[in-house]
N, C-alpha and C positions, 0 to 999 in steps of 0.2 A: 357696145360692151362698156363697163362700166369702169374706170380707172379708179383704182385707188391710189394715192399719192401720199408720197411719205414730207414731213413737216421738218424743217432742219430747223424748229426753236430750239432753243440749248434746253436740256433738262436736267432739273436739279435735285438734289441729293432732299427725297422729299420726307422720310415718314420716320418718326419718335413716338414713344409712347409716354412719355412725361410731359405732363400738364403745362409743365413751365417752360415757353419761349427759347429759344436760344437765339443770345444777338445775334443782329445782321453777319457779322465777320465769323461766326463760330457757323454759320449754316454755309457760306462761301467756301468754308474749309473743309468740304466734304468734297473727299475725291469720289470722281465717276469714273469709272471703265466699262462705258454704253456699250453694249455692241446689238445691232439694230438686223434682224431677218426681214428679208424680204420675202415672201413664199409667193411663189407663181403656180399657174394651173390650180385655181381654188383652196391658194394658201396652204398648199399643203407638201411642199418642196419635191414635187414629182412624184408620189406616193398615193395611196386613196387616201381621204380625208380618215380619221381614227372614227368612224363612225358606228359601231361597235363594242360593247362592251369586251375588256378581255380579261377575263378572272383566274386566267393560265396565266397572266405575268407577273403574281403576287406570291409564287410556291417561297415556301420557307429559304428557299437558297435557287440561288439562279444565276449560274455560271460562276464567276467568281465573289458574287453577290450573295449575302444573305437578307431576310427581311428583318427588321428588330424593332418596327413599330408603322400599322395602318388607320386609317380608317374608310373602310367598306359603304359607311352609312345606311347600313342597313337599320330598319323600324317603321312605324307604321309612320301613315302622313301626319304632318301638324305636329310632331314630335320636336323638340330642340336638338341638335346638337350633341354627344357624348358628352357630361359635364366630368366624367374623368379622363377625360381628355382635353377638352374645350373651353376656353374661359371667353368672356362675352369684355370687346373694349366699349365705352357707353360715352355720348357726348358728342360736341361737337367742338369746332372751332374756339377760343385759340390750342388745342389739343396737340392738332395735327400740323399747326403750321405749314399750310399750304393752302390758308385760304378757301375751301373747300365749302360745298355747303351743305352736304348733308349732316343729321342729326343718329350718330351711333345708337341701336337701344338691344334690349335681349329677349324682346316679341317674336315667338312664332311668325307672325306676321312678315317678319323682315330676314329673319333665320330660323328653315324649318327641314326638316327631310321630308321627302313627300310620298314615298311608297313604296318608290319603286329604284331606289338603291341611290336617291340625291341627295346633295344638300345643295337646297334652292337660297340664294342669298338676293334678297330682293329690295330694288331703292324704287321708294310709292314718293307720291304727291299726294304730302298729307300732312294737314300743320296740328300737332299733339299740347295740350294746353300747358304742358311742364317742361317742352322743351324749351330752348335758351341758346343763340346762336349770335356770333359775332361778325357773320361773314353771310351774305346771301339772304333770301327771302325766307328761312328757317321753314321752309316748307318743304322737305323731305326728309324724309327716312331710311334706313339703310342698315346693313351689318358688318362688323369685323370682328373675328373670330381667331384666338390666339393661344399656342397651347406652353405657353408664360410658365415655369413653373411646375409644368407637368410636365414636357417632355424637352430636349436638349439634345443636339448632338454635333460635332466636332466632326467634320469629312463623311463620306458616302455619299449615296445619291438620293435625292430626293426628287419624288416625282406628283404629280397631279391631273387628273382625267378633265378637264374643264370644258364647258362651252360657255365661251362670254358673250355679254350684249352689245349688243350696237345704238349707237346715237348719240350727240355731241352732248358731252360733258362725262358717258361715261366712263369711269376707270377702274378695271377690275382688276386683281394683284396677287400674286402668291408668290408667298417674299419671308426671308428671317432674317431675325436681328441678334444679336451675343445675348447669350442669357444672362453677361453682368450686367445688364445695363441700369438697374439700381445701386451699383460701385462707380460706372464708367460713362459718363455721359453720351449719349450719341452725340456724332460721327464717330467717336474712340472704341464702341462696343460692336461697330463692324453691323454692316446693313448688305443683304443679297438679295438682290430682286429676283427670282427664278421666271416670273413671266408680271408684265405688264401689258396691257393694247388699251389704246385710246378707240372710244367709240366711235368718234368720226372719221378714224383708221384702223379698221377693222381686220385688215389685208396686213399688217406687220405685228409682229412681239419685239419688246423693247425687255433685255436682261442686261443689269448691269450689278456693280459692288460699288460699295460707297464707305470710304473709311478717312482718317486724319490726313491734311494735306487739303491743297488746290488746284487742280487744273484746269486751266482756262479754257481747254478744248478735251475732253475724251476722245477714248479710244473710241470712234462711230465707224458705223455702216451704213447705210441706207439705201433702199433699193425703190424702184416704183412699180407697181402692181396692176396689172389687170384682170378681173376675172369675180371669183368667190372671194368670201371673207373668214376667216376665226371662227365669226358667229354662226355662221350656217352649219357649223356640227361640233361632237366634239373632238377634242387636240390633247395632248399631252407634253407636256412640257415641265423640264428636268434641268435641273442641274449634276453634274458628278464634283464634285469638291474633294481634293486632296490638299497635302502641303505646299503651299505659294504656288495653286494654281485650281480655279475656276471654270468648268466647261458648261457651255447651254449647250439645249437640243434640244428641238421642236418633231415630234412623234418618230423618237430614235435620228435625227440628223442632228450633227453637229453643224452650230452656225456662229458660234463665236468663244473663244478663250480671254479671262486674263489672269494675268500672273504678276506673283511679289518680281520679278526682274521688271515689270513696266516701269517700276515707280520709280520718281525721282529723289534728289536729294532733300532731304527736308518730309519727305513723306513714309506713313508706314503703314505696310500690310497686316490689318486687324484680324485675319482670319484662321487664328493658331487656337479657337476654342469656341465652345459649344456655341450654339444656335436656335433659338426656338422658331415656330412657323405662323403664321400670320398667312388668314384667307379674310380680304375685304372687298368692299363695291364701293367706293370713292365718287360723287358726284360732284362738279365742276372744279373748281383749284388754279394753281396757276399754268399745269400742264396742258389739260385738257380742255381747260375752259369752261364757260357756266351752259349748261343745257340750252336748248332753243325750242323754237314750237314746233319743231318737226322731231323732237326726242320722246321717244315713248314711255308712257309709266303706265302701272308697276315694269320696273325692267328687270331682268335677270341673271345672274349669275349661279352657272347651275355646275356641281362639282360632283365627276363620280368616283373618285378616291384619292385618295393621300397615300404614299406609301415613301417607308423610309428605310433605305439600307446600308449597311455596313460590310466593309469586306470583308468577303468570307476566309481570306484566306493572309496573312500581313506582305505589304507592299502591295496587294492587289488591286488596288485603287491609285495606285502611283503609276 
C-alpha cells in the first residue's frame, strides 16, 4: 500500500495579484495560520469519497444558509468561463512571487467548460512564442481565474466541488483575497486559502489565512496517510467565515479553525471585509517544487461548482 507522507517545509504566505515585488521583509510579514488535514481511508476522513454530483446542496436557502452567488458551469465544451463572473489573471513570474513556472493566459486551451457541468483548468507543456518568464524553462501553461471586481463578500461560506491533479510540482488553489487590494497592499488586504494540495501529496489539503504580522511557526497539523488520494475523485472543500474566526472542512468535516484571539502582539486580524475568489493551477514554486519526468501533462484541475452563501438568518454564522 502506498504512503503518502506529509512534508514539514515551512510554507509561506504565497499569492498577490500586483505585478510589483514585495520586498523580502514585507513577504516575511505575512502571518500564517496553516492548519494541515490529514484524510485517512482514501482521503476522505471516514466518509465515501464526494464522488457524485450533488445539485440538492445549492437550493436557495439551506438551513441557516442562504445561496447569494454560484457558478454551475454549465455550457457547451471548449466554452470559456462566465465572463460576468470571471476575469482571466495572464503572465507569468515576477507576478506571483513564488517563483513559479507557469505562463497565465485566457485560452480555452488552458481554461474551458467541457460539457458536462466542469470547468477543466489545465497546465500543458508547451512553449507560446509571446510568452516571457522569469523563473523556469517558460514552457508551460496554465490558468487563474478570478472574480476581482465582480463579486465580493465579507463572512458566509464558501464552497468548491474540485477534483485536483497529481504529480510533482502541481499546485491547485481555491483561495480569496480582500477586495481593497488596489488601496491595501497584500499581506494588509487579508489572503484565505480555502483548499490547497501539492501534487506529490495528493493524500493532504493545506487551509490556511495570511494577514500583517510574522510568525515564525503556524498554527500546523500534519498527519501521514496511507491509502487513496484527493485526486482520485471529487472533494469539497469549504470554508465558513464569520467575525474573528475561520473554519475548514473537507466534504462537510471540520479539520481546522483559526481566529483573531491567535494573534499576537504586534499583529492584526484582516478579515473584517469583503473577499473575492480566486480558482488556479500553479506549476512548480517554492512550495511544491519544479515538475519532474514522472509529472504528467496536460494536467488537470477539474471544478464542479462554486457556491457562496450568506446567512440566512443574523448571527447565524456566528
Amino acid at each position: 500500500m502506498r504512503t503518502c507522507t506529509t512534508s514539514r517545509t515551512r510554507r509561506r504566505a504565497k499569492r498577490r495579484t500586483s505585478p510589483r515585488l514585495l520586498p523580502a521583509a514585507a513577504r516575511l510579514s505575512a502571518l500564517t495560520l496553516l492548519v494541515t488535514a490529514g484524510l485517512l481511508s482514501g482521503c476522505h476522513l471516514g466518509q465515501p469519497a464526494d464522488g457524485s454530483r450533488d445539485d440538492a446542496a445549492a437550493p436557495r436557502e439551506r438551513g441557516d444558509w442562504k445561496l447569494v452567488w454560484a457558478d454551475e458551469f454549465r455550457g457547451p465544451s471548449y466554452r470559456g468561463p462566465d465572463p460576468a463572473k470571471w476575469n482571466f489573471d495572464r503572465g507569468a513570474e515576477p507576478q506571483w512571487g513564488n517563483h513559479e513556472w507557469q505562463y497565465y493566459t485566457d485560452r480555452h486551451e488552458n481554461v474551458a467548460l467541457d460539457g458536462d457541468g466542469h470547468l477543466v483548468i489545465s497546465a500543458r507543456r508547451e512553449r507560446l512564442p509571446w510568452m516571457h518568464c522569469t523563473v523556469g524553462p517558460c514552457d508551460i501553461t496554465s490558468g487563474r481565474i478570478t472574480t476581482k471586481g465582480k463579486f465580493s463578500q465579507a463572512y458566509g461560506r464558501f464552497e468548491a466541488r474540485i477534483k485536483v491533479p497529481k504529480g510533482k510540482g502541481m499546485w491547485p488553489a481555491f483561495w480569496m483575497l480582500g477586495a481593497n487590494v488596489d488601496r491595501v497592499a497584500w499581506p494588509g488586504n487579508g489572503e484565505i486559502d480555502v483548499m490547497e494540495v501539492l501534487g506529490h501529496q495528493p493524500c493532504t489539503v493545506h487551509g490556511a489565512v495570511h494577514g500583517p504580522g510574522y510568525v515564525a511557526k503556524g498554527l500546523e497539523q500534519h498527519m501521514s496517510l496511507r491509502g487513496g488520494s484527493l485526486s482520485d475523485d471529487f472533494h469539497t472543500y469549504r470554508v465558513d467565515w464569520s467575525p474573528g474566526r475561520v473554519t475548514w472542512l473537507l466534504d462537510g468535516k471540520t479539520y481546522g479553525t483559526a481566529r483573531s484571539g491567535q494573534l499576537r502582539r504586534g499583529q492584526r486580524w484582516v478579515f473584517d471585509h469583503p473577499h473575492y475568489l480566486l480558482l488556479n493551477l500553479a506549476v512548480g514554486g517554492d512550495w511544491p517544487g519544479a515538475p519532474d519526468g514522472g509529472t504528467p501533462f496536460p494536467n488537470q484541475m477539474v471544478v464542479d461548482y462554486v457556491r457562496v452563501y450568506a446567512p440566512a438568518r443574523p448571527n447565524a454564522a456566528r
